[in-house]
N, C-alpha and C positions, 0 to 999 in steps of 0.2 A: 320420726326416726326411721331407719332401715336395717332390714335385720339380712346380713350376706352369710351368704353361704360359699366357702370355696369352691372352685371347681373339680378339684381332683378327692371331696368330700365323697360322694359315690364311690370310690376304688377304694381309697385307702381310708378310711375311717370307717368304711361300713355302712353309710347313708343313713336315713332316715325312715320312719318308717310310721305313718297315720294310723292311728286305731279310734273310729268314731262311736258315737253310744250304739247305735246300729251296723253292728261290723253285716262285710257283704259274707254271704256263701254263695260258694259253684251250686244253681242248681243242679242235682240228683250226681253231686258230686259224690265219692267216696271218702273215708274220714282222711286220707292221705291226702287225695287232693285239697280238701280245706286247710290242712297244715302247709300245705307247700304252695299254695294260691300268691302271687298269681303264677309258677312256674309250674311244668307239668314233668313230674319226675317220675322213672322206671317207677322204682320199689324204693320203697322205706322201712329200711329194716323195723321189725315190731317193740324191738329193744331202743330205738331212736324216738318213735311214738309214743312210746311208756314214757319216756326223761322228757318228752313237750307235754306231753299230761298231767303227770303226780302233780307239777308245781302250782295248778291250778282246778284239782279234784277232777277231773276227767277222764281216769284210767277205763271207769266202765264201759266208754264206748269203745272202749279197743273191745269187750267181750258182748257189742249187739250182734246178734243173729238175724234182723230183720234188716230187709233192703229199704227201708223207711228214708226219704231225702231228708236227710240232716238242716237242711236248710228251710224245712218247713216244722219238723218235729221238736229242736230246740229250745229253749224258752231263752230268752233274752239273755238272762245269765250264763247261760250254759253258750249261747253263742259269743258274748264277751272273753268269757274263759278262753275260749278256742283260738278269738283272735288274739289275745294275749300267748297264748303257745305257737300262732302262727309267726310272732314278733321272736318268741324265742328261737324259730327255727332259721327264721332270717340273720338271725343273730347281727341287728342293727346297732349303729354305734348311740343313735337318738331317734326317741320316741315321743311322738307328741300323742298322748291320750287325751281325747276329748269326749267326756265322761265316761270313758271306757268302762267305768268300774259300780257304774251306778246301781246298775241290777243284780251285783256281786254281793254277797254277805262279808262284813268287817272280817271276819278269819282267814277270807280266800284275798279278797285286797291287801291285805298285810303280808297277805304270802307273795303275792304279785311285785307288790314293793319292793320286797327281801330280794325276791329272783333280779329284778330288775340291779337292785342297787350290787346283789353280787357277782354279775356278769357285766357290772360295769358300762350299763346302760345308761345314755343319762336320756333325764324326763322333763316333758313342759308338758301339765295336767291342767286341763282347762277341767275346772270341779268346781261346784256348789256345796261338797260334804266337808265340813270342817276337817276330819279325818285324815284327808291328804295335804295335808299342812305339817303332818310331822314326817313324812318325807322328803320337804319341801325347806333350802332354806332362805327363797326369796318369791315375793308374792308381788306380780305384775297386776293391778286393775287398771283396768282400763273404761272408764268411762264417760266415754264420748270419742267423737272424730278427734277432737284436739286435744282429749284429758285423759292423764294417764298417772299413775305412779309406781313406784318400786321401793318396795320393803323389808326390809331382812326378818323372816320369822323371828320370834322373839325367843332362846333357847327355854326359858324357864315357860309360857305358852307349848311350845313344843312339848318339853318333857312331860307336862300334865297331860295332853292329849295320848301320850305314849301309857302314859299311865289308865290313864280314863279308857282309854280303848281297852285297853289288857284286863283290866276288872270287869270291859264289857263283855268280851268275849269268855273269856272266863266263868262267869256269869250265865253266858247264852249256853256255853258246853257242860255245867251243871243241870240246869233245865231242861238241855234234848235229853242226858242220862236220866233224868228222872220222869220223865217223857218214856222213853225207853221202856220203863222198869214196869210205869204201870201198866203199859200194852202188854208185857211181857204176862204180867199178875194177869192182866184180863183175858187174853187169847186163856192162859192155864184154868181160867174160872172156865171158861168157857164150854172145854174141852171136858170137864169133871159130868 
């Protein structure tokens, strides 16, 4: 088969926009210019950086103080996030992630999703995590040059993954609190 894209797609629909498991960084770029990569913009207001950040836990780097290349200091996660807020700032009409999300924690991915699905972005997620399946409600395999299929997620599959994730997370943000609690008891033994 062949998959067309209009011409006048770019202007008025907003284009598309690739996010790989390896997103690139501007070396010894500043955190403006990885938001706005590849265009090179004056200024970005700090209140515009804030609204690319929260939606995907990254507000702290608006407050480093070190000249540190971003693009070496990151960790994987933290650079997926970004290009996911650099997708927000392009504000594309379609997004193809290809594992974009792999080195993301289920809390931050779900949030990703959310943003995505409420700015009305639509998504083609090349994923091996079950997880993006309830964002999802038709599944392309493709396997082989000549074998393919397509399948409509199944809503009652869905909805348990919706479930099953929510009790995970859930779960996981009990654990860091109680995580938490004891460093907090230990630092205080500490100190006595």
């Amino acid at each position: 088969g062949q998959i067309r894209r209009p011409k006048y797609c770019a202007t008025q629909c907003g284009g598309v926009m690739f996010c790989p498991q390896t997103p690139y960084l501007v070396p010894n770029g500043s955190l403006q210019d990885q938001l706005t990569y590849p265009a090179t913009v004056p200024t970005l207001p700090s209140e515009v950086m804030r609204g690319l950040l929260e939606p995907v836990d990254l507000v702290s780097l608006l407050d480093r103080k070190d000249d540190a290349d971003l693009a070496t200091v990151l960790s994987l996660g933290e650079r997926q996030r970004l290009a996911i807020a650099r997708l927000l700032y392009w504000k594309q009409a379609m997004a193809i992630l290809d594992e974009c999300t792999s080195a993301i924690g289920k809390r931050i991915e779900r949030s990703v999703y959310q943003i995505l699905e409420q700015r009305h972005i639509s998504v083609v997620t090349v994923a091996h995590r079950t997880t993006a399946l309830q964002w999802h409600s038709q599944v392309l395999t493709i396997s082989g040059p000549d074998s393919w299929s397509l399948e409509t997620v199944d809503s009652e599959a869905r909805d348990w993954l919706i479930r099953t994730d929510s009790d995970d997370i859930a779960s996981a943000e009990r654990q860091k609190k109680q995580l938490e609690e004891q460093a907090a008891e230990l630092a205080q033994m500490a100190e006595q």
